[in-house]
C-alpha positions in Angstrom: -11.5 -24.6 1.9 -9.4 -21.7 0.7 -6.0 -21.4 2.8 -5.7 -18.9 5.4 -2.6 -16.2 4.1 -0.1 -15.8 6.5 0.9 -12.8 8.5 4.1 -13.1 10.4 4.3 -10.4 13.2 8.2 -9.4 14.2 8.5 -7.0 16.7 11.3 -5.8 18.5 12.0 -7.6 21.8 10.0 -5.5 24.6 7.0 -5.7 26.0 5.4 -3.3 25.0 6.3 -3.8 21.1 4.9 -7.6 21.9 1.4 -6.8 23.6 0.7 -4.1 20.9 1.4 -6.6 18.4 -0.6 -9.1 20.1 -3.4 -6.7 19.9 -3.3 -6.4 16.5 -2.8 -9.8 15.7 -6.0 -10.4 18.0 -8.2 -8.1 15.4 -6.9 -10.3 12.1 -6.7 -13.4 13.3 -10.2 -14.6 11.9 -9.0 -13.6 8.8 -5.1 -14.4 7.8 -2.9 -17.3 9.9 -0.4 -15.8 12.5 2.9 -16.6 13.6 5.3 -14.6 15.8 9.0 -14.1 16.0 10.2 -16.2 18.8 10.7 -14.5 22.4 12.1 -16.2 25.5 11.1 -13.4 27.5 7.8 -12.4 25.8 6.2 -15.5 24.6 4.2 -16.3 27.7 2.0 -13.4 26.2 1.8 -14.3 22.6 1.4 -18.4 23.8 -1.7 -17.2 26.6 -3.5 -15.7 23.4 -2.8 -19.1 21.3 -0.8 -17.7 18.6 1.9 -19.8 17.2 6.1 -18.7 17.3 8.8 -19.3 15.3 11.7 -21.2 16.6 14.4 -20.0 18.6 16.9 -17.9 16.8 20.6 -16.0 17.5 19.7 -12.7 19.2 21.9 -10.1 17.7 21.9 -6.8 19.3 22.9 -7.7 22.6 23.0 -5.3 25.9 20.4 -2.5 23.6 18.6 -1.0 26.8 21.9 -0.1 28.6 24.0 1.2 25.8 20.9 2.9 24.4 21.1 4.9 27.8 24.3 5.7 28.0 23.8 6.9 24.1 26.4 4.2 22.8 24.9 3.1 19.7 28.0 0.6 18.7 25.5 -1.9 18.6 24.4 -0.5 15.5 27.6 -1.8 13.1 28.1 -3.8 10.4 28.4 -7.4 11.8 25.6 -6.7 14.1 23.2 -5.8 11.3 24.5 -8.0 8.7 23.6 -11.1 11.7 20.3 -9.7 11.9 19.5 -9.6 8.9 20.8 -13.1 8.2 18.7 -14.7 11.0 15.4 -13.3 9.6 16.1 -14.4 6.1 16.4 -17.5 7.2 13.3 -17.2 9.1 11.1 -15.5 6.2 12.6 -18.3 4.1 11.5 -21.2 6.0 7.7 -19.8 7.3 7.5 -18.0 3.9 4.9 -15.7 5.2 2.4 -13.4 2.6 3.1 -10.6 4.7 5.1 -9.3 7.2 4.6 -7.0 10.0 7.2 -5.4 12.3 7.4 -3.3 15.1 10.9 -0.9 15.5 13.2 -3.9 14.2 16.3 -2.7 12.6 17.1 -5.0 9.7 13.9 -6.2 9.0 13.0 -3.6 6.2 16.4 -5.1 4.8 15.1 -8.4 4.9 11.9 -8.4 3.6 13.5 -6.1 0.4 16.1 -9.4 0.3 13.0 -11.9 0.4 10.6 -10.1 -1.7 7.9 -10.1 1.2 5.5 -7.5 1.5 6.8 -5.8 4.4 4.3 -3.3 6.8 6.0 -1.2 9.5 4.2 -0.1 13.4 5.9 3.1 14.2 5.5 5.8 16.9 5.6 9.1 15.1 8.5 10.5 17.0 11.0 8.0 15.4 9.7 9.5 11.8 10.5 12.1 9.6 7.1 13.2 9.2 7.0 14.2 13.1 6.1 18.0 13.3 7.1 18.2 17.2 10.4 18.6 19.0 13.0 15.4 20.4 14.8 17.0 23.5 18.0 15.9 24.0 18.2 14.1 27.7 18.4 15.4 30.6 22.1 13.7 31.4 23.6 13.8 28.4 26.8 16.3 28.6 25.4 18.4 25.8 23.2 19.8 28.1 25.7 22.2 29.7 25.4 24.2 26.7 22.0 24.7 26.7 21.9 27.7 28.7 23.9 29.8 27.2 21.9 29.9 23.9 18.0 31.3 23.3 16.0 28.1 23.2 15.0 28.9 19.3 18.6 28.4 18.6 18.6 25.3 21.0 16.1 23.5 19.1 18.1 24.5 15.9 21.2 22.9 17.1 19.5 19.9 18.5 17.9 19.3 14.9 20.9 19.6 13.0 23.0 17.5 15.5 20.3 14.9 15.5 20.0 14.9 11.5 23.9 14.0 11.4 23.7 11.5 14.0 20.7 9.8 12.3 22.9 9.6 9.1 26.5 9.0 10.7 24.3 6.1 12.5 22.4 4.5 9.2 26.0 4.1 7.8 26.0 -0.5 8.4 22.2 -0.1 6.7 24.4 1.9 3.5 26.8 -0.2 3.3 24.8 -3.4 2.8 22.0 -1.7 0.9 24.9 -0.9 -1.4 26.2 -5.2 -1.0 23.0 -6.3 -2.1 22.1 -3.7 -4.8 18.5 -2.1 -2.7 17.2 0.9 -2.8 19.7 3.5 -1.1 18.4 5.4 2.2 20.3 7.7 4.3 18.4 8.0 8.0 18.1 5.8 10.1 14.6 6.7 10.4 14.0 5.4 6.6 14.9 1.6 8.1 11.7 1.8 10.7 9.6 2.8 7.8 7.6 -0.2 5.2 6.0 -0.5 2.0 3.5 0.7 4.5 4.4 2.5 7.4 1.3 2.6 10.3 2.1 5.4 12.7 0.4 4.5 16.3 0.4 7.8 18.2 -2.7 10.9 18.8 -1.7 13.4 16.7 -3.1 15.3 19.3 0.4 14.5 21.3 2.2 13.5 18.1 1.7 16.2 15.2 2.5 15.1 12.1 3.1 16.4 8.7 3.6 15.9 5.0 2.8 12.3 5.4 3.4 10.2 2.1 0.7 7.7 0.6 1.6 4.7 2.6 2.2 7.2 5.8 -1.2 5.9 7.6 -1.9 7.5 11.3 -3.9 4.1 12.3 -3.8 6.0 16.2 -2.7 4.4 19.6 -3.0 0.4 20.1 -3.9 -0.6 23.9 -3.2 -4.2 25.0 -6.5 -5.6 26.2 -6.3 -8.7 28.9 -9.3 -10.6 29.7 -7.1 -11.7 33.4 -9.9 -11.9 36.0 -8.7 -9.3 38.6 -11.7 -10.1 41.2 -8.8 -10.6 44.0 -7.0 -7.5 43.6 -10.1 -5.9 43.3 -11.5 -7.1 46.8 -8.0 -6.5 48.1 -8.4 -2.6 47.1 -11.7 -2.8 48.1 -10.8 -3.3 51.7 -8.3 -1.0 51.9 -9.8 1.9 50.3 -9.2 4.6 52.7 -5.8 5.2 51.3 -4.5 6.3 47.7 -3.7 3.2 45.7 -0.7 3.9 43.2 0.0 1.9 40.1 3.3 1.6 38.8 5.0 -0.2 36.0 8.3 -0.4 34.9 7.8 -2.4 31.9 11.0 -4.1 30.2 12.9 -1.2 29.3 14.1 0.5 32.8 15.1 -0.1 36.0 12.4 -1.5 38.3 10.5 1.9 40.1 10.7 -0.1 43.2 12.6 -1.0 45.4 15.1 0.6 43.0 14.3 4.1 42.6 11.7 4.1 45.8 11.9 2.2 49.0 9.0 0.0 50.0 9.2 1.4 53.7 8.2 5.2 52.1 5.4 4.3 50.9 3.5 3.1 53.6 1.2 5.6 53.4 -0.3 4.4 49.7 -1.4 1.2 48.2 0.9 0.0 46.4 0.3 -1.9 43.4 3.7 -3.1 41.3 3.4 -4.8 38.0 5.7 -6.7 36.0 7.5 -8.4 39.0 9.5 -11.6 38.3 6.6 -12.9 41.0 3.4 -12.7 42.3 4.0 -11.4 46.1 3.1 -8.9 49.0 6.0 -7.2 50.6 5.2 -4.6 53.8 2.2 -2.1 51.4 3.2 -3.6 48.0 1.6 -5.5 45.7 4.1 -7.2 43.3 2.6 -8.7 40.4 4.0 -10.4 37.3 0.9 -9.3 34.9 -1.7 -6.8 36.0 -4.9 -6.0 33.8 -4.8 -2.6 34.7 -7.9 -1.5 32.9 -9.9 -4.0 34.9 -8.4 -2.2 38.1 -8.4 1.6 36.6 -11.0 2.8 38.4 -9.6 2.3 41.9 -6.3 3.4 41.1 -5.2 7.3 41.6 -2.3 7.7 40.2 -0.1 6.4 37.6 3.7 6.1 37.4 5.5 4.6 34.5 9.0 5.3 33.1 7.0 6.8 30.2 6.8 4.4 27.7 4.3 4.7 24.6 1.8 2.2 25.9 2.5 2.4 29.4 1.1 6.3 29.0 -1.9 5.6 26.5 -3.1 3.1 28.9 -3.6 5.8 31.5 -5.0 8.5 29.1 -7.3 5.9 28.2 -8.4 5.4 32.2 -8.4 9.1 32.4 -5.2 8.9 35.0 -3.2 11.2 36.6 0.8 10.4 35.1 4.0 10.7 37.4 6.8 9.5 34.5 10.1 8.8 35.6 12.0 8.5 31.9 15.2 6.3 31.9 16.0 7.0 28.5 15.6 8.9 25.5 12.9 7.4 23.7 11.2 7.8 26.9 12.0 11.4 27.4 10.7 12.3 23.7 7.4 10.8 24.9 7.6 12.4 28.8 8.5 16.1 26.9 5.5 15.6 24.3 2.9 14.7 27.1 4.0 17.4 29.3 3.6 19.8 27.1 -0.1 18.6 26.6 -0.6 18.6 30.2 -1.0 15.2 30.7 1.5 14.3 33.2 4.5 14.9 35.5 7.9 14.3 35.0 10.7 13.5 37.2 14.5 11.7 36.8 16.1 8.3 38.0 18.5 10.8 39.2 16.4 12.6 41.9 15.9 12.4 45.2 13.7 9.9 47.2 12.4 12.8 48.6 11.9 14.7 45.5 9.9 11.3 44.2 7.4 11.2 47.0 6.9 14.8 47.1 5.7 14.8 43.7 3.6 11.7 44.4 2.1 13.9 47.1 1.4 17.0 44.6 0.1 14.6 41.9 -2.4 13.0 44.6 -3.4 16.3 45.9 -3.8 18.2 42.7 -7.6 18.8 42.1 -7.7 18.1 38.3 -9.5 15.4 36.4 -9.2 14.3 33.1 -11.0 13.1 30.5 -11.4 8.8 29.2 -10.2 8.7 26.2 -11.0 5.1 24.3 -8.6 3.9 21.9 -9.9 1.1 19.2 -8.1 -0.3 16.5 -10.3 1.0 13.4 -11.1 -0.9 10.7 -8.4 1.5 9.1 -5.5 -0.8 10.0 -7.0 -3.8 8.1 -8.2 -2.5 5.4 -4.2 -1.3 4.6 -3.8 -4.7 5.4 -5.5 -6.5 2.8 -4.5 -3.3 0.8 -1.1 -4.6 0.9 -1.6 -8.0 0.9 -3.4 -7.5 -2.5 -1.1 -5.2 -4.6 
């Protein structure tokens, strides 16, 4: 019996990098062996779908999430990488996989160029250079003062150029040891997201894209899909269906909707529904959950609030959802200013009001507009680049 080839899956260390991986992996896994990169925090997910890990390793960039929001990016330096990069030679070297895939993982382009392992990268268009659409700068960064007092042509001119500086002022650690181990030189930090193959998981309908290279594939968005048995939520909804039932999900990247940004107490008049909790609980009118399979639930809920991640919003397009984002950081914000534009949702700030917050809930609720399901499936696209790669 001919042996399985072996796909190791890497992506960066949030959720919703791990459950769109999972996803994938789920559609090859008759096919090629998979192992993931280890994840204290995220393995429960990869383990509940029975796919194997690698062992523990040295995280490297530390405190990401809360420097990223305060747009420090001293976590991007020379040791930082160069440990990185270290850790998943070591890794690549001892699982020795035919092919890797990663997900947003600074270094790992580098290591897989060290290794001589096919390497094939999931991006989000916005974090390419073949993204045809406008990254705002965010709302609190001091920058924004200035704004104001130029057209908003020029704005976008000097946001562009600023932001093609900083990509390269950034990149310099990746330069550096490009240059120490004699690779291919880059100079954007962009390039270090890209692959031999680079599959680009957004609707170009949100996303535009252009001049896209050979091994530039638009593979479209990846939706996690659980098989959790929601059967006691459900009934729970069912019994209270005389009031609007809210879903909202912080996922790992932001600080926790509620109690943080909203009281319990003010939203007695809505069921509540809360997941990624560190437990499964009821508190006054919320739900807490730590997992919810919202599609199994989509159809009772009535409106959507996330901090705007990529998955987090796909998932409610896909359910046809009205959106109340509440970005906590840039990233964010690219995705909240592209789906605003489209129509698709509402955006508020950490920074707001309570009051502000609800009223909006309120408008969202009581805005008579409905929107269209739109399903998202993994085409046979994505595996046929796959083997593509796999056999070159």
């Amino acid at each position: 019996m001919e042996n399985k080839k072996l796909i190791l899956f890497a992506p960066y260390n949030l959720m919703a990098h791990y459950l769109r991986c999972i996803e994938l992996a789920k559609y090859l896994s008759n096919e090629f062996e998979i192992v993931f990169l280890y994840s204290s925090e995220h393995g429960k997910y990869v383990r509940h779908e029975h796919f194997k890990m690698t062992e523990p390793f040295e995280q490297s960039f530390e405190n990401v999430i809360n420097k990223t929001r305060n747009f420090d990016f001293t976590w991007i330096n020379y040791k930082s990488v160069s440990l990185v990069i270290n850790n998943l030679n070591k890794i690549i070297q001892k699982h020795k996989p035919d092919l890797v895939i990663g997900d947003t993982y600074l270094g790992l382009k580098i290591a897989c160029s060290l290794t001589k392992t096919p390497f094939a990268a999931i991006a989000n268009s916005y974090i390419t250079k073949q993204y045809d659409g406008y990254r705002p700068v965010p709302h609190n960064h001091r920058a924004m003062q200035y704004s104001s007092k130029v057209s908003p042509e020029m704005w976008k001119k000097i946001v562009r150029s600023v932001e093609k500086f900083t990509l390269y002022k950034v990149h310099r650690p990746f330069r550096l040891l490009r240059i120490k181990h004699g690779l291919k030189p880059y100079f954007d930090l962009f390039d270090e997201f890209s692959g031999d193959i680079t599959l680009l998981c957004d609707d170009k309908r949100f996303f535009p894209l252009k001049d896209l290279p050979e091994n530039f594939i638009n593979i479209g968005p990846i939706v996690f899909r659980s098989k959790e048995n929601e059967n006691d939520l459900i009934n729970t909804l069912k019994v209270n269906s005389e009031k609007p039932v809210i879903f909202i999900t912080s996922g790992s990247s932001g600080r926790k909707i509620v109690p943080e940004l909203i009281s319990e107490e003010l939203l007695h008049d809505y069921t509540v529904i809360v997941s990624g909790s560190k437990e499964d609980k009821i508190s006054g009118k919320v739900i807490y959950r730590r997992f919810v399979n919202f599609l199994a639930i989509s159809e009772y809920v009535d409106l959507y609030i996330c901090h705007a991640g990529n998955g987090s919003f796909y998932q409610a397009i896909e359910a046809g959802k009205k959106i109340l984002a509440i970005p906590s950081m840039f990233e964010q914000e690219w995705n909240a200013y592209a789906f605003e534009k489209a129509q698709r949702c509402k955006v508020v700030f950490p920074e707001d009001s309570e009051d502000n917050i609800l009223k909006s809930i309120s408008t969202m609720l009581n805005t008579q507009i409905k929107f269209d399901k739109r399903k998202y499936n993994i085409s046979d696209l994505f595996r046929n680049q796959i083997k593509n790669l796999l056999n070159s």
